[in-house]
N, CA, C and O atoms as a GROMACS GRO file, in nm:
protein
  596
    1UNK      N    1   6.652  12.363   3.353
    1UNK     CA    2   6.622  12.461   3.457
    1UNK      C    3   6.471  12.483   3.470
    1UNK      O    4   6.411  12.518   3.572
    2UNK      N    5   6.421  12.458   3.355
    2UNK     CA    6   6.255  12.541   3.346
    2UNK      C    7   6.156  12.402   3.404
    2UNK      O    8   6.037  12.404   3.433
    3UNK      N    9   6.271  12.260   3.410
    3UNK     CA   10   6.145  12.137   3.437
    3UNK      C   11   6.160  12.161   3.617
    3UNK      O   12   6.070  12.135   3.697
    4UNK      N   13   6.333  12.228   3.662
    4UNK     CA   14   6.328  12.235   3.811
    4UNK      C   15   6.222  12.340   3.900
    4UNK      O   16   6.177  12.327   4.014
    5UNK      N   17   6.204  12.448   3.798
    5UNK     CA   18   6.151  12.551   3.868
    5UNK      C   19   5.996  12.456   3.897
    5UNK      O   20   5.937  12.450   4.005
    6UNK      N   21   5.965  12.406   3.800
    6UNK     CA   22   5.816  12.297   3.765
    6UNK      C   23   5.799  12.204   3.933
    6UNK      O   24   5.702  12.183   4.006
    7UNK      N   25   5.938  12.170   3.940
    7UNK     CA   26   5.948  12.065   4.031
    7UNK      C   27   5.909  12.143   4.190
    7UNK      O   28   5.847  12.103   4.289
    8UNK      N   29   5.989  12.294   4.152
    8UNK     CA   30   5.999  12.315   4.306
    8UNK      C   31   5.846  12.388   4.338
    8UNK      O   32   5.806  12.397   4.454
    9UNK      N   33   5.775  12.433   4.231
    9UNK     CA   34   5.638  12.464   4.230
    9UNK      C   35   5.577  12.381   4.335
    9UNK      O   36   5.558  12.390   4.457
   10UNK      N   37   5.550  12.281   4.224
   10UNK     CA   38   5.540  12.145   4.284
   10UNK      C   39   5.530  12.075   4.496
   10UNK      O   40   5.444  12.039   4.577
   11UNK      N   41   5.669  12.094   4.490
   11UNK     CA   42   5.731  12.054   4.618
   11UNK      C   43   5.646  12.225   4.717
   11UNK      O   44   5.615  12.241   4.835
   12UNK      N   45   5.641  12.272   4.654
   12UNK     CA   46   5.624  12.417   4.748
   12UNK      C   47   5.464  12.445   4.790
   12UNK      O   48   5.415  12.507   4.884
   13UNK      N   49   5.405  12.374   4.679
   13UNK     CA   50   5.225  12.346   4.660
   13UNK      C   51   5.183  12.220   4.787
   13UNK      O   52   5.095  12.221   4.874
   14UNK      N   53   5.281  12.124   4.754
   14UNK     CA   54   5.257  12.020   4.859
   14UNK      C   55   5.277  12.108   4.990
   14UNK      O   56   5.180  12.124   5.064
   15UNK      N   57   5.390  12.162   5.019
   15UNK     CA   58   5.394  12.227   5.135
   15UNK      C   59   5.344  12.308   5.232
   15UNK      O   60   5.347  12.310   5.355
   16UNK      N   61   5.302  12.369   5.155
   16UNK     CA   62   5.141  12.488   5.146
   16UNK      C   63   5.063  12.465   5.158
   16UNK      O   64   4.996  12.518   5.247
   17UNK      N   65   5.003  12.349   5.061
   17UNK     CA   66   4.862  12.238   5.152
   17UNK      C   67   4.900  12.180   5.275
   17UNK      O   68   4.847  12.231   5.374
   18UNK      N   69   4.977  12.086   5.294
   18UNK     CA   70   5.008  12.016   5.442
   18UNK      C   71   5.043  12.146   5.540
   18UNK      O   72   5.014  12.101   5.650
   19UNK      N   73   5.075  12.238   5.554
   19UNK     CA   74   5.056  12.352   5.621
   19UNK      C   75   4.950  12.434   5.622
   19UNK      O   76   4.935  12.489   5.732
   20UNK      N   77   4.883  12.458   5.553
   20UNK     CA   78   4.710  12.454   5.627
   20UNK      C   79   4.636  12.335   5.721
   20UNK      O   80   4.568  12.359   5.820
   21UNK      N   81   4.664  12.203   5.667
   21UNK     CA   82   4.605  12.141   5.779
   21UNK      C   83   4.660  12.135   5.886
   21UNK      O   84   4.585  12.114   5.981
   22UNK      N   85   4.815  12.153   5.917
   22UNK     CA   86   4.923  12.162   5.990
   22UNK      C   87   4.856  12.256   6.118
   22UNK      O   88   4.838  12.220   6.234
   23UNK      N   89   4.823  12.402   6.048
   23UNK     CA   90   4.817  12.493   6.098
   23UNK      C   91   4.666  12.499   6.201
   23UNK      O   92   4.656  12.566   6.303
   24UNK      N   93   4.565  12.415   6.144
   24UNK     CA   94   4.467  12.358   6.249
   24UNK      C   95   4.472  12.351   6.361
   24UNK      O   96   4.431  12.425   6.450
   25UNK      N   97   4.550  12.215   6.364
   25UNK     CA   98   4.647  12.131   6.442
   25UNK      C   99   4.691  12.188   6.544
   25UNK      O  100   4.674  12.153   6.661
   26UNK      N  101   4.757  12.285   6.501
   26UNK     CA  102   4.879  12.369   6.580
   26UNK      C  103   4.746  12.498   6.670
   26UNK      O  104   4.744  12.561   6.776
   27UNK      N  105   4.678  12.486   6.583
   27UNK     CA  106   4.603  12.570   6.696
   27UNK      C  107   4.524  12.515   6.796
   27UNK      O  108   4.515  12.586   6.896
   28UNK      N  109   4.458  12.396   6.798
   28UNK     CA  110   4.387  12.328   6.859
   28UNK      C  111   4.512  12.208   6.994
   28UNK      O  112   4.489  12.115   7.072
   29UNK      N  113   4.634  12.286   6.954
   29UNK     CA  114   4.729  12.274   7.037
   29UNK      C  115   4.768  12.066   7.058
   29UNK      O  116   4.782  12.008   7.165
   30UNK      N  117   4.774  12.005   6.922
   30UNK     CA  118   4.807  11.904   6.894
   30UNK      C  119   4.942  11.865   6.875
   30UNK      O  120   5.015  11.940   6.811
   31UNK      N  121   4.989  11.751   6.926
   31UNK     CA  122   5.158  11.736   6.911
   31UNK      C  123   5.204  11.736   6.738
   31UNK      O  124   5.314  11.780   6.703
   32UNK      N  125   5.164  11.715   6.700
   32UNK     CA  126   5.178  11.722   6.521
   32UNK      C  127   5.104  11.870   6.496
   32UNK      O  128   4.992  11.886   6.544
   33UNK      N  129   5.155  11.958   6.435
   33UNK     CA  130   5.160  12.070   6.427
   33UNK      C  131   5.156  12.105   6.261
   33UNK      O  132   5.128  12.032   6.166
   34UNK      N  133   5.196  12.245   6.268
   34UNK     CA  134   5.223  12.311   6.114
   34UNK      C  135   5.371  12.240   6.035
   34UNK      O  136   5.370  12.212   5.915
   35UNK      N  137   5.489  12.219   6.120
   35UNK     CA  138   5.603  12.178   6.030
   35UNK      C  139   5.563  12.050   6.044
   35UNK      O  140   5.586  11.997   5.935
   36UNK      N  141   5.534  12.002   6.087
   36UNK     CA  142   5.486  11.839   6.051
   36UNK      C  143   5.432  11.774   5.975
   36UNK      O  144   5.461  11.660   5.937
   37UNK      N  145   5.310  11.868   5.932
   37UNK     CA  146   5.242  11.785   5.826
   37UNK      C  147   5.263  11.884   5.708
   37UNK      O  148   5.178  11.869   5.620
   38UNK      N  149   5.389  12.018   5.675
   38UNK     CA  150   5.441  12.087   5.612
   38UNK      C  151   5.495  11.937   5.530
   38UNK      O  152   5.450  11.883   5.430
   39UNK      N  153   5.598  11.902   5.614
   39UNK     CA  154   5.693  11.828   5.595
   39UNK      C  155   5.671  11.684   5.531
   39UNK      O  156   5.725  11.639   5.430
   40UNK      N  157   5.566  11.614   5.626
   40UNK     CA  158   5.507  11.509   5.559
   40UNK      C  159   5.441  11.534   5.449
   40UNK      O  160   5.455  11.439   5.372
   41UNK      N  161   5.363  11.633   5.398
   41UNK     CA  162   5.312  11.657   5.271
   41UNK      C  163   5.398  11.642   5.151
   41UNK      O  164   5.379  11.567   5.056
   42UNK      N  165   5.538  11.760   5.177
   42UNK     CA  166   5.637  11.804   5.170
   42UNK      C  167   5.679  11.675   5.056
   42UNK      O  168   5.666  11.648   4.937
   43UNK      N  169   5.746  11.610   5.196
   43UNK     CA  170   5.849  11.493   5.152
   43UNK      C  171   5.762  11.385   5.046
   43UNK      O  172   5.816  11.342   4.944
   44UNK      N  173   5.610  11.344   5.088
   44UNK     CA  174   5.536  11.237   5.023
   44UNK      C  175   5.549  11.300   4.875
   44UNK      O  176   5.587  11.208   4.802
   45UNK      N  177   5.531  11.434   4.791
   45UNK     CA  178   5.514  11.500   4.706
   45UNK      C  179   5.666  11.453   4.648
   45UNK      O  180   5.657  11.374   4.553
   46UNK      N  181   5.827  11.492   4.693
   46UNK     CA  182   5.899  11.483   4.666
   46UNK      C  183   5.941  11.325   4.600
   46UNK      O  184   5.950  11.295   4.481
   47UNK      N  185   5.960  11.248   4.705
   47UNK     CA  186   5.954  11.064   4.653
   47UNK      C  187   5.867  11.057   4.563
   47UNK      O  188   5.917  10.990   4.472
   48UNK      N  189   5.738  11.096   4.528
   48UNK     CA  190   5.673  11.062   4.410
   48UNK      C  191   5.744  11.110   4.253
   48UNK      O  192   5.747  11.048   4.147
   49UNK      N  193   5.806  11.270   4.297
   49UNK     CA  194   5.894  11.323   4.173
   49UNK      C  195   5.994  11.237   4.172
   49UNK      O  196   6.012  11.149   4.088
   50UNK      N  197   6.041  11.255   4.238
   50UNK     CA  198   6.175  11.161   4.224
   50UNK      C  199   6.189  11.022   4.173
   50UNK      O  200   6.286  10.973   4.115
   51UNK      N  201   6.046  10.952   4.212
   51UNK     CA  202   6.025  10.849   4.124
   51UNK      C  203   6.012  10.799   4.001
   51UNK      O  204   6.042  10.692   3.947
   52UNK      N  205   5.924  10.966   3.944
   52UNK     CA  206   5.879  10.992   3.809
   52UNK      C  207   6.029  10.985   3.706
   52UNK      O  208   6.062  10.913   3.611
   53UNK      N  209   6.098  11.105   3.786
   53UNK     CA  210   6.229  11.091   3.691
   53UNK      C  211   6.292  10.991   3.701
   53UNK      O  212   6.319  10.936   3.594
   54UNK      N  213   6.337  10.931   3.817
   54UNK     CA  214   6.363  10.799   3.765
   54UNK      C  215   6.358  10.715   3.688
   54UNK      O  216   6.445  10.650   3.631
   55UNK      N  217   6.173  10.712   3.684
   55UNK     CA  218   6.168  10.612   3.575
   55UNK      C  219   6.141  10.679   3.451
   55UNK      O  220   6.098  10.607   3.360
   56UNK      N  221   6.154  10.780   3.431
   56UNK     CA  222   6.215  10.865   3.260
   56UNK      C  223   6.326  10.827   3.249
   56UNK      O  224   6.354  10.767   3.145
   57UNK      N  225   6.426  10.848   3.347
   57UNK     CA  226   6.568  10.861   3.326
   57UNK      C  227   6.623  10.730   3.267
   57UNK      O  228   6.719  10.715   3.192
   58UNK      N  229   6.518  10.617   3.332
   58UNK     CA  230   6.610  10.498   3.304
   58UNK      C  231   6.486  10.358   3.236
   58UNK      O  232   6.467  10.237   3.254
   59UNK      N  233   6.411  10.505   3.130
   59UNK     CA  234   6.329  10.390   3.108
   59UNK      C  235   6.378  10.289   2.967
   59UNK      O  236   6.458  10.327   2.882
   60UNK      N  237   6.317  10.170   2.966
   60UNK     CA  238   6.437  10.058   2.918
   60UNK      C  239   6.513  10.022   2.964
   60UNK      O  240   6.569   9.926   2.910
   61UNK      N  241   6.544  10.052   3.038
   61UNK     CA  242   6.691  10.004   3.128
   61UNK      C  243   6.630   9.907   3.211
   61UNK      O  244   6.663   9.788   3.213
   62UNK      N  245   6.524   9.970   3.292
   62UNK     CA  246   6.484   9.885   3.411
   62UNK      C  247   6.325   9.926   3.460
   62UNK      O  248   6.261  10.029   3.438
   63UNK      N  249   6.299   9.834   3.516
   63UNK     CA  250   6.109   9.951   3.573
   63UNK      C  251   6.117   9.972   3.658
   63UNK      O  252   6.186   9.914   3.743
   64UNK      N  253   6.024  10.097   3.675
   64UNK     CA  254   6.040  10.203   3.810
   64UNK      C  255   5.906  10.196   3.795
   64UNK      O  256   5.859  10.187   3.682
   65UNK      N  257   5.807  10.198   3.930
   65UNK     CA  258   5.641  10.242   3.958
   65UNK      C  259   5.605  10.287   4.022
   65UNK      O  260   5.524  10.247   4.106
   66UNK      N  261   5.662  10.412   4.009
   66UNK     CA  262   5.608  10.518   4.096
   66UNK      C  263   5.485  10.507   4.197
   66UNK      O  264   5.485  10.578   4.297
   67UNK      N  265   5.376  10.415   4.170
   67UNK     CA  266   5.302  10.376   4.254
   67UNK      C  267   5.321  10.286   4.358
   67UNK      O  268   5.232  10.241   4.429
   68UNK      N  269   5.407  10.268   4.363
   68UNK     CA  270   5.476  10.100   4.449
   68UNK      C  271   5.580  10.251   4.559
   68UNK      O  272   5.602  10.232   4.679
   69UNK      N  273   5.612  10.344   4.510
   69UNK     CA  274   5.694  10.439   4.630
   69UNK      C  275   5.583  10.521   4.706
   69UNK      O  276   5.615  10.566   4.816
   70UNK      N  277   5.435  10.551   4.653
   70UNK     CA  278   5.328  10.568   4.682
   70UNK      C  279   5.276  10.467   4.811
   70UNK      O  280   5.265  10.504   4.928
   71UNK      N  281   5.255  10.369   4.774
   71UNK     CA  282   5.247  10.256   4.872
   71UNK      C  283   5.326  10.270   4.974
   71UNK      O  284   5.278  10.302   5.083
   72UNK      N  285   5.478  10.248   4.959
   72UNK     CA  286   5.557  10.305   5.074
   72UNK      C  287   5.545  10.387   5.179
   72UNK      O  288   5.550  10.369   5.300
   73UNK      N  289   5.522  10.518   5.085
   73UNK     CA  290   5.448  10.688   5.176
   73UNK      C  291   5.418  10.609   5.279
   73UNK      O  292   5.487  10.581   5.377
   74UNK      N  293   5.256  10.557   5.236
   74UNK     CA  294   5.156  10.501   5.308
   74UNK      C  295   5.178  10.454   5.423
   74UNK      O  296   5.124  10.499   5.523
   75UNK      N  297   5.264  10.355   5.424
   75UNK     CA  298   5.352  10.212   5.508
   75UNK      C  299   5.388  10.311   5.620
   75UNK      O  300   5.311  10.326   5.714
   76UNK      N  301   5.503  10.380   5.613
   76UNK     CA  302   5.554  10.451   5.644
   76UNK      C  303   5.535  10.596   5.746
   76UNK      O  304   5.578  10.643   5.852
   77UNK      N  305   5.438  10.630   5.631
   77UNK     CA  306   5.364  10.774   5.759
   77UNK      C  307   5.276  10.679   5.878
   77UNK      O  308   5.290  10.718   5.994
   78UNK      N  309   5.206  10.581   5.860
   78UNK     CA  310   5.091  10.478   5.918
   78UNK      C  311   5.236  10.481   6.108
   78UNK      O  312   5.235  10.526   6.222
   79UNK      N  313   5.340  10.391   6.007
   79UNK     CA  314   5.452  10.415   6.157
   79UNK      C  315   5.465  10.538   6.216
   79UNK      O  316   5.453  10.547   6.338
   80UNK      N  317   5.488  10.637   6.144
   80UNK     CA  318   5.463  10.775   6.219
   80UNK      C  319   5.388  10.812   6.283
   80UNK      O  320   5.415  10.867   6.390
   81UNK      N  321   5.237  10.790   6.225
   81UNK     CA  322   5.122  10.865   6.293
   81UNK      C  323   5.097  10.704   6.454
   81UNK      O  324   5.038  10.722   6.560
   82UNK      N  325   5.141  10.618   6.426
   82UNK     CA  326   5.143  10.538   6.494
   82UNK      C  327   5.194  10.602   6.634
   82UNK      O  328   5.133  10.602   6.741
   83UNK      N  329   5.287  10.642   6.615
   83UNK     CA  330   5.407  10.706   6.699
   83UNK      C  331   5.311  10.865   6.770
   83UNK      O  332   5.378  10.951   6.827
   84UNK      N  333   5.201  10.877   6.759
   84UNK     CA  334   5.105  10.966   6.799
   84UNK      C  335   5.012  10.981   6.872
   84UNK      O  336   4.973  11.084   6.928
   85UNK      N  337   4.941  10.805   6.876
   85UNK     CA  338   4.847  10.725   6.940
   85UNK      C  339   4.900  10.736   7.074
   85UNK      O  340   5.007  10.677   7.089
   86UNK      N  341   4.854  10.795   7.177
   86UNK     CA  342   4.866  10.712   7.288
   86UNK      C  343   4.723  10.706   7.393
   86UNK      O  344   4.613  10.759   7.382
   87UNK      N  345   4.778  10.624   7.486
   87UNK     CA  346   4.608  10.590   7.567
   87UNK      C  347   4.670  10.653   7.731
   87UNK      O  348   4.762  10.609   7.799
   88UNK      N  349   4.585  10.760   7.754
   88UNK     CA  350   4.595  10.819   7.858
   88UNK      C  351   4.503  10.837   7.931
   88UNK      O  352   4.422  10.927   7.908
   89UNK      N  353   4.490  10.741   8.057
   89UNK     CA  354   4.365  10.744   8.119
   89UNK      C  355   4.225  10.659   8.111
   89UNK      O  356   4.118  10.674   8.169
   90UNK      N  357   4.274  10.558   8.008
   90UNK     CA  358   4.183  10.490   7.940
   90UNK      C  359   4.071  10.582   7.828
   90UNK      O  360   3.948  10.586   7.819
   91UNK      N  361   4.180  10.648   7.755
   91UNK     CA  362   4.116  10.737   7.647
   91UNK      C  363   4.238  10.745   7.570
   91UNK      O  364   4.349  10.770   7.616
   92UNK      N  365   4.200  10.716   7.414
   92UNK     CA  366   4.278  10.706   7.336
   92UNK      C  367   4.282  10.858   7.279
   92UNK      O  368   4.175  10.906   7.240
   93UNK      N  369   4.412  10.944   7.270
   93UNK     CA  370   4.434  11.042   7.193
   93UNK      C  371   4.559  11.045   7.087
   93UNK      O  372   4.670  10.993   7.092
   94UNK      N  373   4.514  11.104   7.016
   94UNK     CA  374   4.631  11.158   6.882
   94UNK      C  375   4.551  11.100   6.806
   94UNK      O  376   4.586  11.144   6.696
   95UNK      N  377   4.453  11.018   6.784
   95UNK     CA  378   4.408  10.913   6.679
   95UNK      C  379   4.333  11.000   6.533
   95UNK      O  380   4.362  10.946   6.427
   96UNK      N  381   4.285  11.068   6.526
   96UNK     CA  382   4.250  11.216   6.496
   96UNK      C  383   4.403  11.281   6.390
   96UNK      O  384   4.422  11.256   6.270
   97UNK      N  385   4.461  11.338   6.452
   97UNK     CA  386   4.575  11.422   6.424
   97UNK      C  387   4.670  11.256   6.329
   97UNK      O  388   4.713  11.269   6.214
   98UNK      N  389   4.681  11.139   6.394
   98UNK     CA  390   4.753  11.039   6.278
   98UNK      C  391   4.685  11.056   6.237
   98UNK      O  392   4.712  11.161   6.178
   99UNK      N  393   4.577  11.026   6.211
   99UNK     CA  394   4.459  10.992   6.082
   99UNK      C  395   4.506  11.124   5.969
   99UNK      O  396   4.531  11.100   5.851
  100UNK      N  397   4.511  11.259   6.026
  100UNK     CA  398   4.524  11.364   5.940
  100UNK      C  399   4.623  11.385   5.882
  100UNK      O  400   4.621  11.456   5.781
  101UNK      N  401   4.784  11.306   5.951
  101UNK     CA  402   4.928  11.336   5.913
  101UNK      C  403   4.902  11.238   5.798
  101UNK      O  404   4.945  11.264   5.686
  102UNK      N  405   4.822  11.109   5.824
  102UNK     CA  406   4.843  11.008   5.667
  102UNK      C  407   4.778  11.075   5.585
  102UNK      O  408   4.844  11.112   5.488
  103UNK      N  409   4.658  11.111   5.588
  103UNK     CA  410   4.597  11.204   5.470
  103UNK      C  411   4.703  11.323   5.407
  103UNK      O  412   4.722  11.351   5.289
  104UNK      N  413   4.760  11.377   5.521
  104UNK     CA  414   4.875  11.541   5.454
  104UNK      C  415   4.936  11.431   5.346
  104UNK      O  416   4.933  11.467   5.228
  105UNK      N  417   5.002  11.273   5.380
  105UNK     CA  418   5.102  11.205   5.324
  105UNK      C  419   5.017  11.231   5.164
  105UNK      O  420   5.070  11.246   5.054
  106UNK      N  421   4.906  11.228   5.191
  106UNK     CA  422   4.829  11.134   5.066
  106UNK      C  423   4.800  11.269   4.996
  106UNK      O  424   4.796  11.242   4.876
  107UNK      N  425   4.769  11.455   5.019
  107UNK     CA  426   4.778  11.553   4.968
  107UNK      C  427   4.941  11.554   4.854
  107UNK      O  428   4.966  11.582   4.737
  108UNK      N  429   5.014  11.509   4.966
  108UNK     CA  430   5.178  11.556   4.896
  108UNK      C  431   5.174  11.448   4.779
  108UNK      O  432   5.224  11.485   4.674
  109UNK      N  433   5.095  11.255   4.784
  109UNK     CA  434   5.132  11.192   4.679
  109UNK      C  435   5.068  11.280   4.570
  109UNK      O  436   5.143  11.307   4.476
  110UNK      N  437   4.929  11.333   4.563
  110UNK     CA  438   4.870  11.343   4.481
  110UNK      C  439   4.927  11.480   4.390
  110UNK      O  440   4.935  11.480   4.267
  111UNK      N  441   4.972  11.618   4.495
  111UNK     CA  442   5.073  11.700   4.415
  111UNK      C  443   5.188  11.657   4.337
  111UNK      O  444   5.234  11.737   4.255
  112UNK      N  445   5.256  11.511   4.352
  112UNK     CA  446   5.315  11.497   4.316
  112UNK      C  447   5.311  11.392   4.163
  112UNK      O  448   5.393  11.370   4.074
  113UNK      N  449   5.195  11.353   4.185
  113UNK     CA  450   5.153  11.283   4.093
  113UNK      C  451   5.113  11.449   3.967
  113UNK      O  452   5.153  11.447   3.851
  114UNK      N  453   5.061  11.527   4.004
  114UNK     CA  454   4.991  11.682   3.967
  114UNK      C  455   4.893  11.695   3.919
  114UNK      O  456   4.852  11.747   3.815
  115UNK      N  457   4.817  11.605   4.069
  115UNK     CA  458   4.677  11.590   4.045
  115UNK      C  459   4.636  11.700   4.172
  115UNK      O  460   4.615  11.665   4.288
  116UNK      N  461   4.630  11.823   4.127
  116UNK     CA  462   4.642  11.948   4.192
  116UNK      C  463   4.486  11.985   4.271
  116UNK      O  464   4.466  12.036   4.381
  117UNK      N  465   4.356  11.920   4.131
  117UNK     CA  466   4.256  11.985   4.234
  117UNK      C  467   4.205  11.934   4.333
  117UNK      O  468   4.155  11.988   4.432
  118UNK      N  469   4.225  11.754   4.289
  118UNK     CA  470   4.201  11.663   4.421
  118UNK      C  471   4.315  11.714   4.505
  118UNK      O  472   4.273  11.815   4.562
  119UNK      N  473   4.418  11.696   4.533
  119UNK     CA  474   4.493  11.757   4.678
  119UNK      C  475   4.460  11.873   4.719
  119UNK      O  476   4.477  11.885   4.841
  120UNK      N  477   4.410  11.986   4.654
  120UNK     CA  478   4.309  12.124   4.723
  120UNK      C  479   4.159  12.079   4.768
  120UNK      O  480   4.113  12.118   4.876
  121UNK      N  481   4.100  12.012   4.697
  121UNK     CA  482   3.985  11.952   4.750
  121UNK      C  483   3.985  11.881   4.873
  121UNK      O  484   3.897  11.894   4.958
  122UNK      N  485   4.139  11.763   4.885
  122UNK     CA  486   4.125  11.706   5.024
  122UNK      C  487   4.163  11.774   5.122
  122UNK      O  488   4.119  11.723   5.225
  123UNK      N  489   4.229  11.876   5.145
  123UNK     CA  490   4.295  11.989   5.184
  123UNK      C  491   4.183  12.024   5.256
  123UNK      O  492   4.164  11.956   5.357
  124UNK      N  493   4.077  12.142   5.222
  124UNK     CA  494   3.983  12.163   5.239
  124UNK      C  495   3.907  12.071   5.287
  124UNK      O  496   3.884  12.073   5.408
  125UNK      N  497   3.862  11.988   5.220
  125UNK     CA  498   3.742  11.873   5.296
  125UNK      C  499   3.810  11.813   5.436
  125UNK      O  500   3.731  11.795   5.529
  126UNK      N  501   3.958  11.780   5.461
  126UNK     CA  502   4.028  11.742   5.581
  126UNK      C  503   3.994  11.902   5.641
  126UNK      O  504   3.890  11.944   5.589
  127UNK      N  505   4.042  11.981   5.717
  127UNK     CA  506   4.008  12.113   5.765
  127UNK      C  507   3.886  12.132   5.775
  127UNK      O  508   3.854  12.169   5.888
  128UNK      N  509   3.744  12.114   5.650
  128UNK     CA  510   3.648  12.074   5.750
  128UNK      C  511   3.618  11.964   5.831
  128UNK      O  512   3.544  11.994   5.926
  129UNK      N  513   3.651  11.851   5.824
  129UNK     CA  514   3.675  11.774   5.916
  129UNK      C  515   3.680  11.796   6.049
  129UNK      O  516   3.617  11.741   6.139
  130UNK      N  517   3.784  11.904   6.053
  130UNK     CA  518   3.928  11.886   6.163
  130UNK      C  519   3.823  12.018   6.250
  130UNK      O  520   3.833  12.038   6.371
  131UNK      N  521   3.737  12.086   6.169
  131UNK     CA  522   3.686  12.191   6.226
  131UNK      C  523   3.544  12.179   6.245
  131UNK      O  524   3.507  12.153   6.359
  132UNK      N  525   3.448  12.194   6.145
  132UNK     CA  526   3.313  12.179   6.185
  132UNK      C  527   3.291  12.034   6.232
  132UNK      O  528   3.241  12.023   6.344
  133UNK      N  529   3.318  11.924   6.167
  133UNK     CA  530   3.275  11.799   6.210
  133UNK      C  531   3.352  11.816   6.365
  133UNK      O  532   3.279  11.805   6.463
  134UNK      N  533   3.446  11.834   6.377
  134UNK     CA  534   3.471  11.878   6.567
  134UNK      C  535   3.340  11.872   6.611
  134UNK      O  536   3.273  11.780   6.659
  135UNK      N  537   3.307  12.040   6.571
  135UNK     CA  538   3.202  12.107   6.612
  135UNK      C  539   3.070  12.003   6.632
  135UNK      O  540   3.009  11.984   6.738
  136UNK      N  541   3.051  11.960   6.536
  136UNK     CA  542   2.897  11.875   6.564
  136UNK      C  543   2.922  11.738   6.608
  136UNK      O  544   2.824  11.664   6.600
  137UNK      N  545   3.089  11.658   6.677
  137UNK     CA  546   3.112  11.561   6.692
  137UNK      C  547   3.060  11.594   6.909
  137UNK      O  548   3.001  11.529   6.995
  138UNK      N  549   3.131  11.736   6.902
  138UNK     CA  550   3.123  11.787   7.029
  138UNK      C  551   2.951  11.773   7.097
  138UNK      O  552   2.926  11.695   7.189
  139UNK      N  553   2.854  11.858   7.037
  139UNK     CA  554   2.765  11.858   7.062
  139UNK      C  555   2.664  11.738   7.051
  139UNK      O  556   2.559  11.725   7.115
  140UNK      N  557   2.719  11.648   6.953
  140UNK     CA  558   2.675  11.507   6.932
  140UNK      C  559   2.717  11.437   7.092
  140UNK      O  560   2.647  11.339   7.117
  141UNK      N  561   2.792  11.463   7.172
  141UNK     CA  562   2.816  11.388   7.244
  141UNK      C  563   2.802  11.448   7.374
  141UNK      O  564   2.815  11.389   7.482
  142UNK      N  565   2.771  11.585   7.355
  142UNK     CA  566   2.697  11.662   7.475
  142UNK      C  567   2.556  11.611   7.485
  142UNK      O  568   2.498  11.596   7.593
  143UNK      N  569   2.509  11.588   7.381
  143UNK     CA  570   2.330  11.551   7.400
  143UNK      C  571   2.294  11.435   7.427
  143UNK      O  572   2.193  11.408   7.491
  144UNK      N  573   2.385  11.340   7.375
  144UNK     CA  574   2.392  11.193   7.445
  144UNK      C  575   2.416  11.169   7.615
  144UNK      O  576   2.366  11.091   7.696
  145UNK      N  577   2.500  11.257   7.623
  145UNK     CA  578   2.544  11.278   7.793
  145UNK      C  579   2.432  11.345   7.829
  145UNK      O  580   2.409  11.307   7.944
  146UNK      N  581   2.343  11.429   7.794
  146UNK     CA  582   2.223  11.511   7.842
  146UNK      C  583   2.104  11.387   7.872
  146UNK      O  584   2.031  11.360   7.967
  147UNK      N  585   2.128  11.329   7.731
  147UNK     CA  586   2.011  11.199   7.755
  147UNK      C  587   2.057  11.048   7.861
  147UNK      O  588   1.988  10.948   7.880
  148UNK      N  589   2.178  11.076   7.909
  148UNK     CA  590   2.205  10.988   7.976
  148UNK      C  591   2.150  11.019   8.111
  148UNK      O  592   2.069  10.943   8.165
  149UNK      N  593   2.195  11.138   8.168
  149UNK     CA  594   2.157  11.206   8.306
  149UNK      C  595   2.020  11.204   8.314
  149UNK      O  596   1.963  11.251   8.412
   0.00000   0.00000   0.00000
């Protein structure tokens, strides 16, 4: 009981990070939102536990590498955030927001691995990203257009 409560910590930490960057997102009114990258954090955190016990459960028996279901995440969210991209107008959008759902993927491996301060660190460093680098990506490209005119 006391390794589940561990687990759901765990699963609930991933969730909590990918819902701050989520919550960006969701304000800057992006199709990938707060339950999205809740979820993708979420779930990437979970397959990594689940891997772990696995390969406790059945070690000798057979090998399990938890890093090889890691890899997967990867594979996997890449099709998702894929599924985000589109070109409207001859301007590519969502490219931004995938980029950020594979990173939430890569917050949840690393909670799950319970490598806790790197996934708060990327947490944070993604969100500034998502926010000030905006900010000076915006004006970077206002002054170029100033020097064009």
């Amino acid at each position: 009981m006391e390794q589940n409560l561990g687990i759901f910590l765990q699963i609930s930490i991933a969730a909590f990070l990918g819902s701050l960057v989520g919550i960006e997102r969701a304000v800057a009114g992006k199709t990938a939102g707060l339950r999205t990258f809740a979820l993708v954090s979420m779930g990437s955190a979970l397959f990594i536990i689940v891997s772990k016990l696995a390969n406790e459960s059945y070690l000798g028996i057979t090998t399990f590498d938890p890093s090889r279901v890691a890899s997967q995440i990867i594979v996997g969210i890449g099709f998702l955030g894929a599924g985000l991209i589109i070109l409207k107008e001859s301007k590519i959008m969502g490219l931004t927001t995938a980029a950020g759902l594979w990173v939430s993927a890569g917050i949840g491996i690393a909670v799950g691995f319970n490598l806790y301060a790197i996934a708060v660190f990327v947490t944070f460093l993604t969100l500034f990203i998502f926010t000030i680098l905006w900010v000076v990506e915006i004006k970077l490209k206002k002054g170029i257009k100033d020097l064009e005119d």
